[in-house]
N, C-alpha and C positions, 0 to 999 in steps of 0.2 A: 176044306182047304182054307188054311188061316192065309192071313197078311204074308206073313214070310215067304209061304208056300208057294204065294201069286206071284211076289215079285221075284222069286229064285228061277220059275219059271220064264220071265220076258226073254224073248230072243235077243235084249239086249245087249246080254252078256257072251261076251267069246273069251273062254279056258282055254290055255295050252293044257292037252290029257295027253300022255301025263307030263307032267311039270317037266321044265327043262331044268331047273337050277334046284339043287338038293337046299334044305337045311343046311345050316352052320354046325356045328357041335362045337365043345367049350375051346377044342384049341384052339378053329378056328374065328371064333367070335372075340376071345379075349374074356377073362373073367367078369371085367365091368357088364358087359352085353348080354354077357351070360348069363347073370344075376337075374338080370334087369329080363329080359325072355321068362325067367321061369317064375319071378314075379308075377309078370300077366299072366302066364297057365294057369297060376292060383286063383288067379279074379276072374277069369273066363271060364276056368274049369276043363283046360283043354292039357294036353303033351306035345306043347310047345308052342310059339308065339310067333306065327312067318314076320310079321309085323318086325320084328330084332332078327328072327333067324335067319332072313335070305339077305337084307342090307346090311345087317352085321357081321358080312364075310370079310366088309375093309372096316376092321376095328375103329382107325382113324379115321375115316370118313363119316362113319357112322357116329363118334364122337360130336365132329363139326356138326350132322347135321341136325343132330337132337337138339341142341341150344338150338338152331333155327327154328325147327318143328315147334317146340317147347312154347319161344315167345310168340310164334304165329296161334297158336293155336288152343295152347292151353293159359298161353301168360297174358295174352294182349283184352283191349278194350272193349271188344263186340261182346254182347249179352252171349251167353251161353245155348240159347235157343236159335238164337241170328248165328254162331260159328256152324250150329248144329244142320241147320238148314240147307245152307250152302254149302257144307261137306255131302250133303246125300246128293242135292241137286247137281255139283259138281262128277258123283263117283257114279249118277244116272249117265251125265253126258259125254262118258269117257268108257261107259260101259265095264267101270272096277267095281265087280259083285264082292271081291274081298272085301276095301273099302265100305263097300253102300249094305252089307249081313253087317257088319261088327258096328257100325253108326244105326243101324235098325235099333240095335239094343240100347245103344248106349245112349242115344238121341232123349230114351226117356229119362234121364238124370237131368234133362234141360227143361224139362215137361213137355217136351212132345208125344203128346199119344199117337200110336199105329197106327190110326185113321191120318193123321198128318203127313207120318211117313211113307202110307203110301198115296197119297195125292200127289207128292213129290213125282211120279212119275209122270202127272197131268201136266206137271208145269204151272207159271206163273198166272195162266190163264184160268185155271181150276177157278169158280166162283167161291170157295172154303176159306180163300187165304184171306188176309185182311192187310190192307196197304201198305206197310211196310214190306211183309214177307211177301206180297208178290215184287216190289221193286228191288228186293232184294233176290228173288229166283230169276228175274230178269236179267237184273246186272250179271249173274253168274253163267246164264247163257251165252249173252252176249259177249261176255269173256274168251268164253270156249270158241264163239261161231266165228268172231271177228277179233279175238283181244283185244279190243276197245269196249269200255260202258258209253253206248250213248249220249248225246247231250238229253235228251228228254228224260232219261231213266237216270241220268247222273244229278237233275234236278229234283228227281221223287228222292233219291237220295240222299239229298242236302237238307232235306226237310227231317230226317232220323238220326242222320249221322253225320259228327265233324268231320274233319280234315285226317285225323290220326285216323279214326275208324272206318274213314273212306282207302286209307293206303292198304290198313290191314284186309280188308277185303278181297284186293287186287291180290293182294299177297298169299291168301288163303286160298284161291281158288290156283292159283299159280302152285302151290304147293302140292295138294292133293292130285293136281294134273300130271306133277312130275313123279311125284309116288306113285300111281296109278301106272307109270310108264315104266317102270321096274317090278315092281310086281306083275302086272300081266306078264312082261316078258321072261319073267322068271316062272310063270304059272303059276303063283299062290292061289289055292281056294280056303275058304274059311276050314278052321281047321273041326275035324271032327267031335261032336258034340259039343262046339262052345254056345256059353251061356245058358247049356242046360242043367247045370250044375255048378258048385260055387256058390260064393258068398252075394253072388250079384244074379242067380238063378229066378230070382225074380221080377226081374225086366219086365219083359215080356210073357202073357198067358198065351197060351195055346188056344185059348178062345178069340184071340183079340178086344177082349174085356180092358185087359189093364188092371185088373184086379190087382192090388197087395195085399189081401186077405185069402186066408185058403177057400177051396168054392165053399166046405160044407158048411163053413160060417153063418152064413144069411142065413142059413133056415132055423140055426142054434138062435140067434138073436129076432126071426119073425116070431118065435113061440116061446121065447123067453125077455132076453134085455130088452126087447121093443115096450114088453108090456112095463113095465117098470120105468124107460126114460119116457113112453107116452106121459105119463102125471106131471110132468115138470120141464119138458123140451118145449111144449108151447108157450113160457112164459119166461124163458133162460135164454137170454144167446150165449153163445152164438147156434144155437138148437132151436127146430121149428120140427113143426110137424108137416109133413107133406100128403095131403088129399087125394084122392085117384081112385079112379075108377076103372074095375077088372075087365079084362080086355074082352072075357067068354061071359064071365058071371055075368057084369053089370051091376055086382057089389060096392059099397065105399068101402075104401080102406083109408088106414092111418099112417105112416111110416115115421118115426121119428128122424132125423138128421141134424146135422150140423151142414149151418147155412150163412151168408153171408147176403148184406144187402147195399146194393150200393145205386143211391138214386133208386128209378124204373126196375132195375135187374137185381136179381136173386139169383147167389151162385151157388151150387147143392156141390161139395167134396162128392167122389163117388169113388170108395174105394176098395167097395165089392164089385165096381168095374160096371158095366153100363147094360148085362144079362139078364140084373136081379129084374122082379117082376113088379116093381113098383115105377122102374124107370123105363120100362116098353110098356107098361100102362100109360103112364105121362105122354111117352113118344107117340103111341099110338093115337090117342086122343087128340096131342097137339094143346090140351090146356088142362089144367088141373085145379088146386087151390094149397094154400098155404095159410096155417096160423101161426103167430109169431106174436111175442110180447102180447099174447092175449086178445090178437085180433085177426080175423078172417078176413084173406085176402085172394082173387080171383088170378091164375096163374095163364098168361097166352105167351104161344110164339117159343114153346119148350124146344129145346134143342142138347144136342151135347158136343163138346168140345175140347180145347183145352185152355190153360193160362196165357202162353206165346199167342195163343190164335182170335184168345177172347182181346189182349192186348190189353190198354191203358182203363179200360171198362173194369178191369179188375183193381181196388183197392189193391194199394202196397202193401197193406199192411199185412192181407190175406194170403198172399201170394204164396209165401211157404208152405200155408197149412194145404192150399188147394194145388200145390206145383206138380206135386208127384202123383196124382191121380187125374183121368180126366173128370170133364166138369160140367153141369147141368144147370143149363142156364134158361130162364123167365122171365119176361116180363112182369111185373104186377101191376094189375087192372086198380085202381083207386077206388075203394065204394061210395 
């Protein structure tokens, strides 16, 4: 049972079976809405879009409320990983499984990996989060429990985020709570087979890897391209070689990578996903080694993550190359 599997199961969720409020079809949508629905089928890979089909029965309203949605959501100030957060932890505490499947996916465009998304149902407490995204899963409880942010969590907040991206906030969980409130009532479930197919079908692995590589890759590049970028990754960045030792054998191995170093910490891209047997050798040991520009270096305190979660630790500069995969992070030991 993967990630999705778990959280589809929480008793959190209460469906109207079956649904009270049908789909729209084109006449009742309006051509604009219409479009605009079968649009997302294509990028989801679904036969139809409830998301435009059930609020797009009032043409005009549905109008208004896109320009709202739009700048809350997709147009305003908050990072992409911060809007991403607070939509799951929001569609957790209102129990909208519509909602909280189609942000699973989609979360990773923001770099949240799986393991992130589902901590999200631990809450702000989870020991995972890193200071922000926990005062940020707070504030959006507290939203929900009491519609006020705290003075004390309104403080963690002031230390991340201005005045603008403090409104948008309020605004954002206000949003998804009144969406949440039409769709349930209307019974949407995620529609059948989305995201398994389509241009965006690779979201999310079925393993909870995270992989963007097909699986049988690793093993084409252990017994081929490894042998060939071994000669030149230990003296090239952004390529290093990564050390480890076999979990059964007790062999060395060599893995080559593309690696980034910033200070203390070495951040490894991993975008045959966190299954390969180089990085549960690492995890398993808990330490490894790395040579880079020519020099061997002792590897403690291995872990995996992501970009949002590792936060400001991550050079700017890296951030794209490591955003879409998760990330495997070291200390290095100084000889």
């Amino acid at each position: 049972m993967n990630a999705g599997e778990r959280l589809a199961a929480s008793p959190r969720w209460r469906q109207a079976v079956p649904p009270r409020i049908a789909p729209g079809g084109p006449a009742e949508l309006g051509p604009r809405t219409w479009l605009m629905s079968r649009a997302m089928s294509l990028v989801a890979g679904t036969d139809g879009a409830r998301l435009f089909d059930l609020p797009g029965r009032d043409p005009r309203l549905m109008r208004r409320y896109l320009r709202f949605a739009s700048s809350v959501v997709l147009l305003g100030r908050l990072e992409r990983a911060d809007v991403e957060l607070v939509t799951l932890r929001t569609a957790w505490n209102v129990g909208a499984w519509y909602e909280f499947f189609h942000h699973l996916h989609l979360s990773r465009l923001s770099g949240l990996s799986v393991d992130s998304v589902e901590r999200v149902a631990e809450g702000p407490q989870s020991p995972g989060w890193n200071p922000r995204q926990a005062a940020l899963l707070r504030a959006a409880d507290e939203l929900h429990a009491r519609r006020a942010v705290s003075e004390p969590t309104l403080a963690e907040l002031r230390g991340f985020l201005d005045q603008s991206r403090l409104v948008e906030l309020c605004l954002l969980v206000g949003h998804y709570e009144m969406l949440a409130m039409y769709l349930k009532t209307a019974g949407a479930v995620p529609e059948p087979g989305a995201w398994e197919r389509g241009p965006l079908s690779w979201l999310r692995s079925p393993d909870d890897s995270d992989r963007l590589a097909p699986p049988w890759l690793p093993a084409v590049n252990k017994r081929l391209t490894n042998r060939v970028q071994g000669v030149w990754a230990p003296y090239l960045p952004p390529y290093a070689v990564i050390v480890h030792r076999g979990r059964n054998s007790g062999r060395e191995y060599r893995t080559p990578v593309a690696a980034v170093r910033s200070g203390r910490l070495l951040f490894v891209a991993l975008p045959y996903g966190d299954r390969t047997d180089w990085v549960r050798n690492l995890l398993a040991e808990g330490r490894g080694g790395v040579e880079r520009l020519g020099r061997l270096h002792r590897l403690s305190r291995v872990r995996v993550t992501d970009v949002p979660t590792a936060g400001e630790a991550v050079p700017r500069y890296a951030r794209r190359m490591l955003g879409l995969t998760k990330v495997l992070v070291a200390e290095i030991e100084e000889s």
